[in-house]
N, C-alpha and C positions, 0 to 999 in steps of 0.2 A: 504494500500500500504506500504510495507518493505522499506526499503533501495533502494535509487534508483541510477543508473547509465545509461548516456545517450552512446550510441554507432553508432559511424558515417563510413557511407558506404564509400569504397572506389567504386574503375570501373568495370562495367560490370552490374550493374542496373540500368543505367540510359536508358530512352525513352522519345522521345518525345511528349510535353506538360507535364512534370514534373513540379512543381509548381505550375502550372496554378490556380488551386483550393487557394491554400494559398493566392497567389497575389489577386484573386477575392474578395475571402471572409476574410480577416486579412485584418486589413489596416496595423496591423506591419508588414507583411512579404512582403506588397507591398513597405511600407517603404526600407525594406533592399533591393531589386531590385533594387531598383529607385536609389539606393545610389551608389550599384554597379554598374549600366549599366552608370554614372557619371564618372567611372575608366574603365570600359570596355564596351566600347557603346554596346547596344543589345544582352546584355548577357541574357537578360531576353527573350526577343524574340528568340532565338537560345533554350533556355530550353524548349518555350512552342510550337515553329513552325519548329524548326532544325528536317532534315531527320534522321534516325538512322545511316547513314555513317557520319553526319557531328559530331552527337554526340560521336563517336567509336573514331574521331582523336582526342589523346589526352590531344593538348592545350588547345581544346574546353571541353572535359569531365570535367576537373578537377576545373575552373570556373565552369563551370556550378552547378557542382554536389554543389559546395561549394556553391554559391547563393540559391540552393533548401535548404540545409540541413541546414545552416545558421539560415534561414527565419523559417523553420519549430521547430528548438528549439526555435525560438525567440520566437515564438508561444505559444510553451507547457508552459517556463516561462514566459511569459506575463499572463499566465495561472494559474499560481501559481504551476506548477509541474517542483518543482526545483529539478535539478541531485545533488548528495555526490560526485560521482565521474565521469569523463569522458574519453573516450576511444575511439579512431578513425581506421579503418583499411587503412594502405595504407595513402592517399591523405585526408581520415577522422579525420587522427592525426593531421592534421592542423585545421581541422573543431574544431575539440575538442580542440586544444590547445588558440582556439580564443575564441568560448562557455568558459574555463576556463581563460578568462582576460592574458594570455601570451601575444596577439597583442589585441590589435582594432581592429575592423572589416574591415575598410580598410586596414589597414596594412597586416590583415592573408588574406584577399581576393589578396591584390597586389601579395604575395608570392605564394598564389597558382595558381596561372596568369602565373608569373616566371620559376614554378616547372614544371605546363603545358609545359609548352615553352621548359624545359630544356631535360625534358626526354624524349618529342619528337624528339629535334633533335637528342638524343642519338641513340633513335629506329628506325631513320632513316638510320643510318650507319651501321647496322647491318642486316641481313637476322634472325631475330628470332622472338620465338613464346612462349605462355605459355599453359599451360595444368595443366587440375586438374586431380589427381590419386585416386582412391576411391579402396577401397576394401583391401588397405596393410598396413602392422603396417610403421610408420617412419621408423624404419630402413630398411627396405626392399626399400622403396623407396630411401634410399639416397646408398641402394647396388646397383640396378639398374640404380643411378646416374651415382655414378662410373667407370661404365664400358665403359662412352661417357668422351669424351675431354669437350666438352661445352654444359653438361645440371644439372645443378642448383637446390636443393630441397631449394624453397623461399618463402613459405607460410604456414606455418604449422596450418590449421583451423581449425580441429574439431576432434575425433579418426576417422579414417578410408578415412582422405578428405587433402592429400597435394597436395599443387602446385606446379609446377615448371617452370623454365624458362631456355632458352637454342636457340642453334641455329639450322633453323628449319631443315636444314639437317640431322643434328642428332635425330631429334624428331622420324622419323619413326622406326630404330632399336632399341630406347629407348619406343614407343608403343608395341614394340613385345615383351620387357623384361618384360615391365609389365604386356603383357597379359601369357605370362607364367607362371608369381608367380600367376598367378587367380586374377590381379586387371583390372581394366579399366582405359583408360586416356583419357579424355574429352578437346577437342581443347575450349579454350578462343576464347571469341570475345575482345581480345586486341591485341594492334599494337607495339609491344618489349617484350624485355626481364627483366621484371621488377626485382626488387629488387635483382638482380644478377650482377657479376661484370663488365657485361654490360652496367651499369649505375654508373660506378664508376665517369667516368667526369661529370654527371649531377648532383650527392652529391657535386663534389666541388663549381660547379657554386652556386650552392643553398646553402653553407653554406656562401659565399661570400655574397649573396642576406641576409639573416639572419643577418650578423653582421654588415649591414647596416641599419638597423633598431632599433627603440624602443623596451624593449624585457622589463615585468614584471618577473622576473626571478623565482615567485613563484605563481602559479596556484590558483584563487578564490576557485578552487574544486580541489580534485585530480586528477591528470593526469596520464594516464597510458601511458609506451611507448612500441612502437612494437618491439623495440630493444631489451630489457632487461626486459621484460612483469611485471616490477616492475612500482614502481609509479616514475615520473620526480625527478631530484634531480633539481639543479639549473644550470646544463651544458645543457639549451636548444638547443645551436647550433648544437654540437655534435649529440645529439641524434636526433633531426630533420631533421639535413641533410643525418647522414650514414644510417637511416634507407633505404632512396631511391635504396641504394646498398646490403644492407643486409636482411636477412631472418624477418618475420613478425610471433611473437610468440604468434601467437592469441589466440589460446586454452588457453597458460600458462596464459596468461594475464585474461581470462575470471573465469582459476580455482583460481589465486589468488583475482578478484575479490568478488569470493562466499565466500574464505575463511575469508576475512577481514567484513565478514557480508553481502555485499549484495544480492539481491534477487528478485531485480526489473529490466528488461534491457529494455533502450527504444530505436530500432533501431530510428536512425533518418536517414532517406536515402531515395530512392525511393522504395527500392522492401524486401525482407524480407530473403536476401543474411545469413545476423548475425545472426537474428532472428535461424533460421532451423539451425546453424552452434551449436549456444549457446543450443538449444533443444539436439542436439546429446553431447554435451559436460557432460548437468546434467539436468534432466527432471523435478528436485525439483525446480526450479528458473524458475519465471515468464520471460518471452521474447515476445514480440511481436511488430510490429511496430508502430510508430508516429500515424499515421492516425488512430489508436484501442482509441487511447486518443482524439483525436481531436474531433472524433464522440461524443465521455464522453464531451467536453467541450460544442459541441455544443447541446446536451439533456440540460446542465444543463441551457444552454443560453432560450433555450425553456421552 
């Protein structure tokens, strides 16, 4: 195994009875449940019995997703498969910024509780929607932005895979732009307008939340941010909080991971979002999910 970096989901892979298996069989990741349904009663039970509509509304996703993913590295290093660096998408750069000793676990679990909270109510004030683009280079996509008042290029993932957000009015004459440059645009199962300036009052609230807290201002591992797809400097709040409003430089963030050496990616999340993302990125670099290791640990327990 090369150089390893751990990679945390954000929304849109979570189902329900996610962790189930971990909490069964770990008594660590039963530990970290038990710890957080202590701060957010039945969080655990919402991961492993919540309907697929309760897990889509966002306050609930982004606990949630963060007690899975949490639990599941806690796993791998308990394991002895320790990350160099770490990198989260979205709601995962909290996961990671906690896996890299920024908070305690209660403290980045309370914030992602917060950040639930916050950009829902954002996305309840709005009529918007997101959508992934396949098939056009970036620029194309952010021509076909332009041509609408409010739709947003806010996820840049993979070659050929942006997102965007906007309001959903405009979504339909912005699907027909796209379908005339020859690409597709794929309706999310999410509830706003993420990282667009639609969520500009939820970065405030949330960076408020941030400088109320304990902050290690320098990462056990390195930490990558979705903002500036370079590693953290020591302006944690900044960069934590405006990412919620600004664009997610995932691809950049994954080619400067290859570049500084690594070679190992271990989605930690539920579904394998990263994993396929990181594959189209560079075919040379291992990727694949949590669960590919967990099976390795439990052979070796056998």
């Amino acid at each position: 195994m090369g150089r390893i970096a751990f990679v945390f989901s954000g929304q849109g892979d979570q189902f329900p009875g996610m962790g189930k298996n971990l909490y069964d069989n770990y008594p660590v990741a039963k530990d970290v449940f038990e710890r957080f349904d202590k701060i957010r009663p039945n969080t655990s039970e919402q991961c492993f019995s919540g309907t697929e509509d309760e897990l889509k509304e966002t306050a609930n996703t982004q606990p949630c997703l963060f007690a899975m993913e949490y639990a599941a590295a806690s796993v791998l290093i308990g394991n002895g498969i320790q990350p160099e660096a770490v990198a989260g998408f979205s709601l995962g750069e909290v996961v990671a910024a906690t896996v890299g000793r920024v908070f305690d676990p209660e403290t980045g679990f309370r914030l992602v509780c917060k950040r639930g909270e916050l950009m829902q109510r954002e996305a309840e004030k709005f009529d918007t929607s997101m959508a992934a683009v396949v098939k056009l280079t970036r620029e194309q996509v952010e021509e076909a932005c332009s041509k609408h008042n409010q739709v947003y290029p806010v996820n840049f993932n993979c070659p050929g895979q942006i997102t965007v957000s906007g309001l959903s009015s405009e979504m339909p004459g912005f699907f027909a732009d796209v379908k005339a440059l020859g690409g597709k645009a794929i309706p999310l199962k999410v509830k706003g307008a993420f990282h667009s300036p639609f969520m500009k009052e939820a970065a405030v609230g949330f960076k408020k939340e941030i400088e109320n807290v304990e902050i290690c201002r320098k990462a056990s591992v390195t930490l990558y941010s979705n903002m500036t797809a370079e590693p953290y400097t020591d302006d944690v709040v900044t960069l934590l909080s405006q990412q919620i409003c600004n664009p997610v430089q995932w691809e950049k963030i994954i080619r400067n991971l290859i570049s500084a050496g690594f070679d190992t990616f271990i989605e930690v999340g539920p579904g394998k979002t990263l994993t396929n993302m990181i594959r189209k990125i560079d075919l040379n670099v291992k990727a694949a999910n949590y669960m590919d290791y967990i099976f390795d640990i439990e052979e070796e327990v056998c």
